[in-house]
Backbone as JSON Lines, residues from 0, in Angstrom:
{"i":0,"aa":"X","n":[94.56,105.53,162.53],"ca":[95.78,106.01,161.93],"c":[96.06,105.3,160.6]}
{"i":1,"aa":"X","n":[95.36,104.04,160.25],"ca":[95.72,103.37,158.81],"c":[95.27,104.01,158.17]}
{"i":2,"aa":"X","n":[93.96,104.59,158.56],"ca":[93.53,105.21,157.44],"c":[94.02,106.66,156.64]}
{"i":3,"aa":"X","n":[94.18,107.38,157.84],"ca":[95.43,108.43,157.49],"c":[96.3,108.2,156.52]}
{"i":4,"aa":"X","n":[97.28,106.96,156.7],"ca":[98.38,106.67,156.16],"c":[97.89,105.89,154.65]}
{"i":5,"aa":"X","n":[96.99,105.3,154.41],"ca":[95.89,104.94,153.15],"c":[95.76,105.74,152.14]}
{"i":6,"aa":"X","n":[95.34,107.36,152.99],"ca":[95.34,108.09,151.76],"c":[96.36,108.77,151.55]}
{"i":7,"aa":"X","n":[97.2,108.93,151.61],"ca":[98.43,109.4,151.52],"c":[98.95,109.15,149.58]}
{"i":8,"aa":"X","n":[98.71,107.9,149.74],"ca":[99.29,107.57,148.15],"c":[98.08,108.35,147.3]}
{"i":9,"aa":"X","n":[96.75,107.99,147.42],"ca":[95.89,108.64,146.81],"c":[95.8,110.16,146.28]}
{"i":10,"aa":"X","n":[96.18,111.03,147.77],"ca":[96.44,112.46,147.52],"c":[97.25,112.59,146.39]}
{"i":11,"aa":"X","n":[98.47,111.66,146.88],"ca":[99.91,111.86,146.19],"c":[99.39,111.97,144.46]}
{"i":12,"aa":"X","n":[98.83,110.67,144.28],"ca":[98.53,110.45,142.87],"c":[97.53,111.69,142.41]}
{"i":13,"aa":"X","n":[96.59,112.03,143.12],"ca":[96.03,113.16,142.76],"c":[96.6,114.59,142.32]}
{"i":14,"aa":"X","n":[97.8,115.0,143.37],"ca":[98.24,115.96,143.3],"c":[99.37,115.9,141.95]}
{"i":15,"aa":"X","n":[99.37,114.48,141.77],"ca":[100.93,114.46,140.49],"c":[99.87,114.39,138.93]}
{"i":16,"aa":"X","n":[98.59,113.6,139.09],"ca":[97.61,114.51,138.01],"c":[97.62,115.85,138.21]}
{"i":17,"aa":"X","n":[97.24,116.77,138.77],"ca":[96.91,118.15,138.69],"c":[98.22,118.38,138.11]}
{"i":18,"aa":"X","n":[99.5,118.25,138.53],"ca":[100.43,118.92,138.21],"c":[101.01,118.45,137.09]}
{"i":19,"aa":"X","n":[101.09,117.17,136.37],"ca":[101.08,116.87,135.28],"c":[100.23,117.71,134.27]}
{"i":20,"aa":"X","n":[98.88,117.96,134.84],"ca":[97.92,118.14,133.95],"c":[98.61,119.93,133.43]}
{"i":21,"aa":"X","n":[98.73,120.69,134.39],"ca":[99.19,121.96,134.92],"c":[100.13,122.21,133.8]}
{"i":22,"aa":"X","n":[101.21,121.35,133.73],"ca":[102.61,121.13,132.82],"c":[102.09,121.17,131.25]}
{"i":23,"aa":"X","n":[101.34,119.9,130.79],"ca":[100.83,120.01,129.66],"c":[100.22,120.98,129.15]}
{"i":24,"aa":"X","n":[99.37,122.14,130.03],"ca":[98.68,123.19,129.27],"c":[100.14,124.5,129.3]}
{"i":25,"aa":"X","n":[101.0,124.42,130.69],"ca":[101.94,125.69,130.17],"c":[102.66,125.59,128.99]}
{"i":26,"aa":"X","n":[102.75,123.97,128.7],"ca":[103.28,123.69,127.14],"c":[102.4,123.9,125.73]}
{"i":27,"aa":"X","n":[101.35,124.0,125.67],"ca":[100.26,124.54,124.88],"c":[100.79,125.72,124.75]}
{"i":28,"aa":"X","n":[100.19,126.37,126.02],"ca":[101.0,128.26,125.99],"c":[101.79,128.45,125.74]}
{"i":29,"aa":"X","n":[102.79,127.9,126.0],"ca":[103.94,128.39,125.25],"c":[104.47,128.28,124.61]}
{"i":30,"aa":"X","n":[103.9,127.59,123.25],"ca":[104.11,127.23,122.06],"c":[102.89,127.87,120.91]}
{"i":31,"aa":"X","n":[101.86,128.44,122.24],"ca":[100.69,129.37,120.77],"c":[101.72,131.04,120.4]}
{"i":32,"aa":"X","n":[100.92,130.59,119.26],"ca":[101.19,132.05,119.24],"c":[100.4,133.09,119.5]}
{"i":33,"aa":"X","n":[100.41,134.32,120.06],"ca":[99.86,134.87,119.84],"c":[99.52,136.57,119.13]}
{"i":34,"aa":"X","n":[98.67,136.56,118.1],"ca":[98.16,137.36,117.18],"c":[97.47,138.21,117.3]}
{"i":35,"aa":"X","n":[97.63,139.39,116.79],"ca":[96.58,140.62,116.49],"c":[95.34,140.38,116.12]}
{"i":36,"aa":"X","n":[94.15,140.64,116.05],"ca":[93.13,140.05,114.81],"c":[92.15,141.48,114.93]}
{"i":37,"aa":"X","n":[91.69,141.73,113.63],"ca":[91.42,142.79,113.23],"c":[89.57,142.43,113.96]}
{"i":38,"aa":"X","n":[89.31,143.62,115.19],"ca":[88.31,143.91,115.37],"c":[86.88,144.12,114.46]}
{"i":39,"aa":"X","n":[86.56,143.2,113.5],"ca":[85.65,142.75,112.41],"c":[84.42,141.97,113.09]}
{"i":40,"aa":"X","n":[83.3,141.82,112.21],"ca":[82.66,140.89,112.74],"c":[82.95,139.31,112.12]}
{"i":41,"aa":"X","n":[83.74,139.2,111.36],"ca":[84.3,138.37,110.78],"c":[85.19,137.42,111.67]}
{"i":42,"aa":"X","n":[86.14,138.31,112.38],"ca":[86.95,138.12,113.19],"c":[86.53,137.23,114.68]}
{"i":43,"aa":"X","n":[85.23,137.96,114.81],"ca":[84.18,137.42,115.79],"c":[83.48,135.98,115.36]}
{"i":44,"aa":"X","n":[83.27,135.76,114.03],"ca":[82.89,134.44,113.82],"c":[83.51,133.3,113.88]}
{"i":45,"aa":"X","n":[84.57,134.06,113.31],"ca":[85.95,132.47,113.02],"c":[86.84,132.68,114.38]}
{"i":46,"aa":"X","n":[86.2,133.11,115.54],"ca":[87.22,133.23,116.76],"c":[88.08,131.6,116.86]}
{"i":47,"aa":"X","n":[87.27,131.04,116.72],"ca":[87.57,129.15,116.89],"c":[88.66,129.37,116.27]}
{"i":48,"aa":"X","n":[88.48,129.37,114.53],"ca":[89.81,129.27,113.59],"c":[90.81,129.84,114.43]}
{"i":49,"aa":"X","n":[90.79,131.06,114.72],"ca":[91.94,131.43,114.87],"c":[92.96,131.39,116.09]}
{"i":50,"aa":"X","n":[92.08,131.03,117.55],"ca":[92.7,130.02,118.38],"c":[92.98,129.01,117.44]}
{"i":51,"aa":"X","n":[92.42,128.15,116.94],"ca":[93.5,126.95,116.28],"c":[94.63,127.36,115.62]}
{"i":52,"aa":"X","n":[94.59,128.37,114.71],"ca":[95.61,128.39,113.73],"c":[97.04,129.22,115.17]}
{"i":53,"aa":"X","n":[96.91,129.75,115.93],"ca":[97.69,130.07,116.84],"c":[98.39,129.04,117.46]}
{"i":54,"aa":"X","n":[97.43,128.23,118.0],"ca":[97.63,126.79,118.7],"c":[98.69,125.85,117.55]}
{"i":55,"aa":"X","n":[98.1,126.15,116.5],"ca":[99.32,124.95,115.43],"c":[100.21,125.29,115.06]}
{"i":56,"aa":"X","n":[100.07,127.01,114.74],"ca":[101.64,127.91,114.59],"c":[102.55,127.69,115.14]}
{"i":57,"aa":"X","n":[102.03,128.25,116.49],"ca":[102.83,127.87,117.45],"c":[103.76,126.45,117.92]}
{"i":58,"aa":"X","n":[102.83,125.29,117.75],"ca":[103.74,123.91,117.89],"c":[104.4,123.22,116.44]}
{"i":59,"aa":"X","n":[103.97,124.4,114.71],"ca":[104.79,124.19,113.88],"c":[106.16,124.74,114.07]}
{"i":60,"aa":"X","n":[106.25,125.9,114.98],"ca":[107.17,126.85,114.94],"c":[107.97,125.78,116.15]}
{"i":61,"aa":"X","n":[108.05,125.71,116.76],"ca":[108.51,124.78,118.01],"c":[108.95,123.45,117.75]}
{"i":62,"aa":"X","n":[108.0,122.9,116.68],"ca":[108.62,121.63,116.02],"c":[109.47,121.5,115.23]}
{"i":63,"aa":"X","n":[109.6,122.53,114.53],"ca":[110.32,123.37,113.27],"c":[111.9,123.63,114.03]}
{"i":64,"aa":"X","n":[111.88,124.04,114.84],"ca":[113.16,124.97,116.13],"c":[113.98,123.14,116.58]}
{"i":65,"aa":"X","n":[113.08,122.47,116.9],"ca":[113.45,121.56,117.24],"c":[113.94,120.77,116.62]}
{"i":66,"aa":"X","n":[113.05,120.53,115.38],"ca":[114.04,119.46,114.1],"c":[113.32,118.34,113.97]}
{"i":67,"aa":"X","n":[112.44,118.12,115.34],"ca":[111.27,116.92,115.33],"c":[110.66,116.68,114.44]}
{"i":68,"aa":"X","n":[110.55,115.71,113.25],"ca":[109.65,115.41,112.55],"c":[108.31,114.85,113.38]}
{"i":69,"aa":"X","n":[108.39,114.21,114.24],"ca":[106.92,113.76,114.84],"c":[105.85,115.18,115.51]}
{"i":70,"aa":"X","n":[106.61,115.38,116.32],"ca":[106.57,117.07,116.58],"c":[105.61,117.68,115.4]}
{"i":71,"aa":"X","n":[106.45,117.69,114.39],"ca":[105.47,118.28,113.16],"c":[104.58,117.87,112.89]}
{"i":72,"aa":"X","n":[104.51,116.23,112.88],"ca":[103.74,115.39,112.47],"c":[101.93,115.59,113.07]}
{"i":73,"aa":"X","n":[102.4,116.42,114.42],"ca":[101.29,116.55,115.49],"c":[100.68,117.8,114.85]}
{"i":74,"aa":"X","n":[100.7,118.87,114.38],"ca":[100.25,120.11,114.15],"c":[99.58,120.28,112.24]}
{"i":75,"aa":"X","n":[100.37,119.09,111.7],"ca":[100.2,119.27,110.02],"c":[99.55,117.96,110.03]}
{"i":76,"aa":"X","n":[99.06,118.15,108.62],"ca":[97.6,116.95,108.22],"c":[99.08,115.9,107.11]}
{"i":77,"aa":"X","n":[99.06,114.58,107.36],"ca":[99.73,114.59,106.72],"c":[100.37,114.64,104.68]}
{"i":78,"aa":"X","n":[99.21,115.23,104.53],"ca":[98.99,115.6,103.09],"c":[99.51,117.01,102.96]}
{"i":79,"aa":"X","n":[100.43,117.46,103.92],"ca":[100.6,118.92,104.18],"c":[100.78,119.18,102.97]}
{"i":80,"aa":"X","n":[100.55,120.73,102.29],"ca":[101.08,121.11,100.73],"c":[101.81,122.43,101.61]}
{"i":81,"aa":"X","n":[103.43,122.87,100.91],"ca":[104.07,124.49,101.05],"c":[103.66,124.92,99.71]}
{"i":82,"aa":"X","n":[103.54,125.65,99.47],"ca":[103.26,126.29,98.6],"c":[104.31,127.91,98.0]}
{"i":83,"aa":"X","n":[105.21,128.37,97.43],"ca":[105.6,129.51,96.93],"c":[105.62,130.05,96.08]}
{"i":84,"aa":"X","n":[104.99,131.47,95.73],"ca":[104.88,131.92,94.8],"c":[106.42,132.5,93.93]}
{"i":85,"aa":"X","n":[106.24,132.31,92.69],"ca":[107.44,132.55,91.75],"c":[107.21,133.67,91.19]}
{"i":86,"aa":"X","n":[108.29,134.14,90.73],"ca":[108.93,135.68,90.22],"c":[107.65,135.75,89.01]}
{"i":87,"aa":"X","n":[106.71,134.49,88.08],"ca":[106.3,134.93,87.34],"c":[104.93,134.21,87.49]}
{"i":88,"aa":"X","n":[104.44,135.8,87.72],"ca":[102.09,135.71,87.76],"c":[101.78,134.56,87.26]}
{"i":89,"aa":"X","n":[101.4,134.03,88.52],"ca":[100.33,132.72,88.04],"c":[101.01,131.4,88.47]}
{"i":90,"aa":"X","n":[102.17,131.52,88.81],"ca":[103.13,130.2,88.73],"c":[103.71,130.27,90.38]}
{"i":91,"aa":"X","n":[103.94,128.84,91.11],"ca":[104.19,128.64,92.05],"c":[104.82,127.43,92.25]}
{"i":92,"aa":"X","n":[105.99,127.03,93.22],"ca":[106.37,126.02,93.59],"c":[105.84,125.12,94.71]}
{"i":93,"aa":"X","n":[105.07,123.98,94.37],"ca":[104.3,122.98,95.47],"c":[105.82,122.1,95.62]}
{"i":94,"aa":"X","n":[105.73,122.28,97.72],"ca":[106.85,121.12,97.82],"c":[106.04,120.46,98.87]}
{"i":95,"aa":"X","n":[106.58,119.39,99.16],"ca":[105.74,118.06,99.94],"c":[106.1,118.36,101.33]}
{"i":96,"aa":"X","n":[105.05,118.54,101.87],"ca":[105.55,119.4,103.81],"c":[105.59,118.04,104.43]}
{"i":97,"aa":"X","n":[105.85,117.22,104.16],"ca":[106.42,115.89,104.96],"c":[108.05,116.01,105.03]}
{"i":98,"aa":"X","n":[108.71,116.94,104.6],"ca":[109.63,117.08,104.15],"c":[110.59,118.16,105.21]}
{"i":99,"aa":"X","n":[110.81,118.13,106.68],"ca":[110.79,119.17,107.5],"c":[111.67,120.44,107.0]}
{"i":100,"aa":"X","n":[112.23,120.23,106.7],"ca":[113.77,121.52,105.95],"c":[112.63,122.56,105.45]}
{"i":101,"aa":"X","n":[112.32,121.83,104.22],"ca":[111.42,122.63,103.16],"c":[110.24,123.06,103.98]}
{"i":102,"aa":"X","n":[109.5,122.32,104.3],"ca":[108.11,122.59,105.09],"c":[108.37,123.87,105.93]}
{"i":103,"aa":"X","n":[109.54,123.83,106.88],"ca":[110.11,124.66,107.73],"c":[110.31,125.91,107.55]}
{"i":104,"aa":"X","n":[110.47,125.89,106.31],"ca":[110.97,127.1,105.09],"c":[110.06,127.9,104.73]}
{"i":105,"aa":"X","n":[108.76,127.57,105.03],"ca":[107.52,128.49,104.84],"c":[107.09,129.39,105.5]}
{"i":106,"aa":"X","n":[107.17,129.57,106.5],"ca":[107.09,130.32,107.34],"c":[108.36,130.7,108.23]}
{"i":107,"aa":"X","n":[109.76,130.7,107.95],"ca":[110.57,131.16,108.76],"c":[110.55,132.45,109.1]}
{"i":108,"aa":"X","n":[111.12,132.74,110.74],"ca":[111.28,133.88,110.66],"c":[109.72,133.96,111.8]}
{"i":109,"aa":"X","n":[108.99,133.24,111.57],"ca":[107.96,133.52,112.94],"c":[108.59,132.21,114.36]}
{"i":110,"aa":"X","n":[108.02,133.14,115.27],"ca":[108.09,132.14,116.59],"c":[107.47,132.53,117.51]}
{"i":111,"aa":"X","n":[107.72,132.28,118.87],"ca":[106.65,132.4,119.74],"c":[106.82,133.89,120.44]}
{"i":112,"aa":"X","n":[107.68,134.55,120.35],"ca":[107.98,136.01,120.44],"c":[108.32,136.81,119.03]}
{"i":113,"aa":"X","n":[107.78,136.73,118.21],"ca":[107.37,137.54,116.85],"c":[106.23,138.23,117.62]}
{"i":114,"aa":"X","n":[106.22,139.29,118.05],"ca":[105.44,140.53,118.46],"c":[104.53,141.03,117.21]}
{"i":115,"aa":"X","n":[104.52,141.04,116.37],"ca":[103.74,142.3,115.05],"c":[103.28,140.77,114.3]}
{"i":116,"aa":"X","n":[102.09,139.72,114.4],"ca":[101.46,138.72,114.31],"c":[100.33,139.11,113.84]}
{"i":117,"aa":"X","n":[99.56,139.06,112.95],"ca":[97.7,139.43,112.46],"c":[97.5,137.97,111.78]}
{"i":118,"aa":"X","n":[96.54,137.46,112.4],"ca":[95.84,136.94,111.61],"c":[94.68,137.26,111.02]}
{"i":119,"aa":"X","n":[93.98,136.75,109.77],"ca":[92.78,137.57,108.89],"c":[92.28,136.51,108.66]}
{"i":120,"aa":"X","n":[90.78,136.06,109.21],"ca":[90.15,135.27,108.89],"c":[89.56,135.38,107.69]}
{"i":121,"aa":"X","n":[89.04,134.16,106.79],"ca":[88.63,134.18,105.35],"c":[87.33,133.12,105.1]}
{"i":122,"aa":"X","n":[87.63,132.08,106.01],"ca":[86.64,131.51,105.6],"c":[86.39,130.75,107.24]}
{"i":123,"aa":"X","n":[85.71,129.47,107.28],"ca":[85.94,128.52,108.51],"c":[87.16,127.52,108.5]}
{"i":124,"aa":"X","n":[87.99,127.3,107.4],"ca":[89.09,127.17,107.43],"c":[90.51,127.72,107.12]}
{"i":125,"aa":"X","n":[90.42,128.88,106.67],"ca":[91.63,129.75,106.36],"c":[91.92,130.73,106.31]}
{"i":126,"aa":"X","n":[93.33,131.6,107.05],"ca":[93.49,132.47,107.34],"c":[94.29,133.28,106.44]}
{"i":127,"aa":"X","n":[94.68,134.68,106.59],"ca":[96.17,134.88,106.4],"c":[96.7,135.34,107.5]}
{"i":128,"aa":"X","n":[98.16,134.96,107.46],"ca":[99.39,135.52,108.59],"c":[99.85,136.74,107.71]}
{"i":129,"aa":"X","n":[100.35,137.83,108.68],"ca":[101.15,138.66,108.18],"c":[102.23,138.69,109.64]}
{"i":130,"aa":"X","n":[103.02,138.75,109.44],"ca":[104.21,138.72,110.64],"c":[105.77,139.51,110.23]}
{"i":131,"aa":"X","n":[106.62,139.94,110.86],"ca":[107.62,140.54,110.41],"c":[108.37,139.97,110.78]}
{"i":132,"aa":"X","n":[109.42,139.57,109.59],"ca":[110.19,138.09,110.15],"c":[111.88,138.78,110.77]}
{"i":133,"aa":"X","n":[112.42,138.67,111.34],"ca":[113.63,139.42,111.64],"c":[114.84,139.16,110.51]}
{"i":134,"aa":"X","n":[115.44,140.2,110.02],"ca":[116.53,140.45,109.05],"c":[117.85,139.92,109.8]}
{"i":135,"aa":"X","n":[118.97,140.14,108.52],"ca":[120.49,140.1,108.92],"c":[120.1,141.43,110.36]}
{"i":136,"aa":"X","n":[121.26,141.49,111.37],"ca":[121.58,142.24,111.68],"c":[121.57,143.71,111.66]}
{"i":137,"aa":"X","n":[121.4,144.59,111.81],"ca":[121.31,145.87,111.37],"c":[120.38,146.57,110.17]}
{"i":138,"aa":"X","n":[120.04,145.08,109.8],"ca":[118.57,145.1,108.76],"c":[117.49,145.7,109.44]}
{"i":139,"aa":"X","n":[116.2,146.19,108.85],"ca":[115.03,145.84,109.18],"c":[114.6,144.84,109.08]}
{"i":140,"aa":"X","n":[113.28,144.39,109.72],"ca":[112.63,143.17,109.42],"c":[111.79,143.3,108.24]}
{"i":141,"aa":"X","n":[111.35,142.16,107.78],"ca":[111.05,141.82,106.33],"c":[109.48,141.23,106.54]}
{"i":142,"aa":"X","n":[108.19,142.23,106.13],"ca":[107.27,141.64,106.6],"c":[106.79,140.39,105.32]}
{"i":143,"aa":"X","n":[106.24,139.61,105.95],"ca":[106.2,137.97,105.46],"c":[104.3,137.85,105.4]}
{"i":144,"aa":"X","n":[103.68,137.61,104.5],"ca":[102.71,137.15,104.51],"c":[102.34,135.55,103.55]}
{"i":145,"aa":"X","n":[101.48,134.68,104.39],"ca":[100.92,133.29,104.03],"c":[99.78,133.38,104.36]}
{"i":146,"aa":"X","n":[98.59,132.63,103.16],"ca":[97.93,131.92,103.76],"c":[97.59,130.83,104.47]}
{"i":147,"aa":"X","n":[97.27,130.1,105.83],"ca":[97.06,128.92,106.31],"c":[96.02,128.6,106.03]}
{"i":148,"aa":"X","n":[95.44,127.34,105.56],"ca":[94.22,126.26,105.4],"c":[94.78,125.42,106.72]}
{"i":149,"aa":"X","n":[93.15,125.4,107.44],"ca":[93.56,124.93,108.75],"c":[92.56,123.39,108.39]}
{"i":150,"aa":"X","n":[92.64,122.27,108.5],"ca":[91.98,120.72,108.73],"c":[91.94,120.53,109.85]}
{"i":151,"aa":"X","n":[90.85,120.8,110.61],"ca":[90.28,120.74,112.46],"c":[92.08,121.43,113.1]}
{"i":152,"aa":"X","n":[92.14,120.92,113.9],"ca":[93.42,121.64,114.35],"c":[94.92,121.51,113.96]}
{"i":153,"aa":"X","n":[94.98,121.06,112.8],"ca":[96.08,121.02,111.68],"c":[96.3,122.08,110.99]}
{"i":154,"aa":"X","n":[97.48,121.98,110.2],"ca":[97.77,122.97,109.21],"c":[97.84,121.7,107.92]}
{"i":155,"aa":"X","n":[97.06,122.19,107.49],"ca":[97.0,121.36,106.49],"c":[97.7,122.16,104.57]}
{"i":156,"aa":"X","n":[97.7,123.45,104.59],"ca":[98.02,123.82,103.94],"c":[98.62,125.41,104.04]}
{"i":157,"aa":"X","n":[100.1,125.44,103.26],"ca":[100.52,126.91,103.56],"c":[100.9,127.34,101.83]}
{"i":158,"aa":"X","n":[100.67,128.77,102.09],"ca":[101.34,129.33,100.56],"c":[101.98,130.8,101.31]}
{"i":159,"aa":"X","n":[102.99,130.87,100.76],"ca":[104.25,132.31,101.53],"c":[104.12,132.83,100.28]}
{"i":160,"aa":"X","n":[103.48,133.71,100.31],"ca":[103.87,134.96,99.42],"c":[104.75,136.11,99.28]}
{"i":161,"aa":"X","n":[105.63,135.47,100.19],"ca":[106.98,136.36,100.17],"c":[108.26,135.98,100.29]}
{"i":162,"aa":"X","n":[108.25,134.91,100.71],"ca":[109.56,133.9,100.64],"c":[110.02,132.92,99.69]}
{"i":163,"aa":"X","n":[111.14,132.97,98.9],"ca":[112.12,132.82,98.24],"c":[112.17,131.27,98.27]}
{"i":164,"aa":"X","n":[111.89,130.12,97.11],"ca":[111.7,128.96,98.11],"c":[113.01,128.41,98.33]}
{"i":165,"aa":"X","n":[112.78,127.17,98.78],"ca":[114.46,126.63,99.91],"c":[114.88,125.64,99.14]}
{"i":166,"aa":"X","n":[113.98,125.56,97.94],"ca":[115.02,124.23,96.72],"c":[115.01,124.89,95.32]}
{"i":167,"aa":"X","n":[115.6,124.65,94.53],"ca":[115.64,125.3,92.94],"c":[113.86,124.67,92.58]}
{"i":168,"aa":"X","n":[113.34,125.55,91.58],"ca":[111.94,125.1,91.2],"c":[112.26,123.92,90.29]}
{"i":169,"aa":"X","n":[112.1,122.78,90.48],"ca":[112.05,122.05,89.4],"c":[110.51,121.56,88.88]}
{"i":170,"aa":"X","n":[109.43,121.79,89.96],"ca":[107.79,121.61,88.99],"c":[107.41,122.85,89.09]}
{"i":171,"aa":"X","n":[107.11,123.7,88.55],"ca":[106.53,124.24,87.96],"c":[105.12,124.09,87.96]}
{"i":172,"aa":"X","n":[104.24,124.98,88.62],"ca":[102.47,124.58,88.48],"c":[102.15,126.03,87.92]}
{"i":173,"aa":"X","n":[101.41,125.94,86.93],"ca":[100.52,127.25,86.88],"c":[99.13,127.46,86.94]}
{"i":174,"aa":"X","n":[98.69,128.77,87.79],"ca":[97.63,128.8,88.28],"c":[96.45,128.46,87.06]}
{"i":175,"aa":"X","n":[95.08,128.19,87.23],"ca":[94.52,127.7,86.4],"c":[93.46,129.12,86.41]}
């Protein structure tokens, strides 16, 4: 009978790994996003990329909701660049994605139930998103496209080509 009663803690500890373990992946899931991806053979190569870039969307978008800078800290490289394009060809506003407000600001408008999601693979590190971000009220939604540069399972770099940026431009870069 000691021995019975011996393993008892053992199971215990076993069964509170599995279920720990269990916990950590429904939190993965439910923080990817998930995306359309255009039946290509392209699409078929960079399958990897684009589980990642889902996987980081998803816990930017969640970190983002939350307000967590560390949170963010986990999904972006910390050299993150936002990137927005300006009213005039060739010219864009670089803001420092260490910066959560602004960083945040690049992609608003996606989350983990944004339904109409494509990603477009481009290379082995970068995609584009196209997503439809939800309007005022009684609006339509406003479709939103970025490219992501993914650094192993980071986001290491975003540019919104449709969003308005979230500080007045004060640098100025033009494309070269």
């Amino acid at each position: 009978m000691t021995r019975s009663i011996a393993l008892f803690p053992a199971i215990g500890a076993a069964l509170l790994t599995l279920a720990s373990g269990a916990r950590a992946a429904d939190l993965v899931d439910a923080h990817t996003i998930k995306a359309h991806v255009p039946q290509t053979e392209n699409a078929r190569k960079w399958a990897d990329l684009i589980a990642r870039t889902e996987r980081a969307l998803g816990g930017y978008v969640a970190a983002c909701a939350s307000g967590e800078g560390q949170a963010l800290s986990r999904v972006t490289t910390n050299d993150l660049h936002i990137e927005y394009t300006l009213g005039e060809p060739g010219t864009y506003l670089t803001v420092d994605g260490s910066n959560a407000p602004a960083g945040c600001a690049a992609m608003v408008g996606l989350n983990t139930r944004t339904s109409n999601v494509w990603i477009f693979p481009t290379n082995s590190s970068v995609v584009f998103v196209q997503f439809d971000a939800p309007a005022a009220a009684g609006a339509p939604s406003q479709r939103q496209l970025a490219l992501v540069e993914m650094r192993g399972e980071r986001i290491a770099r975003i540019v919104n080509f449709s969003v308005t940026p979230p500080v007045a431009p004060t640098t100025l870069v033009a494309a070269e």
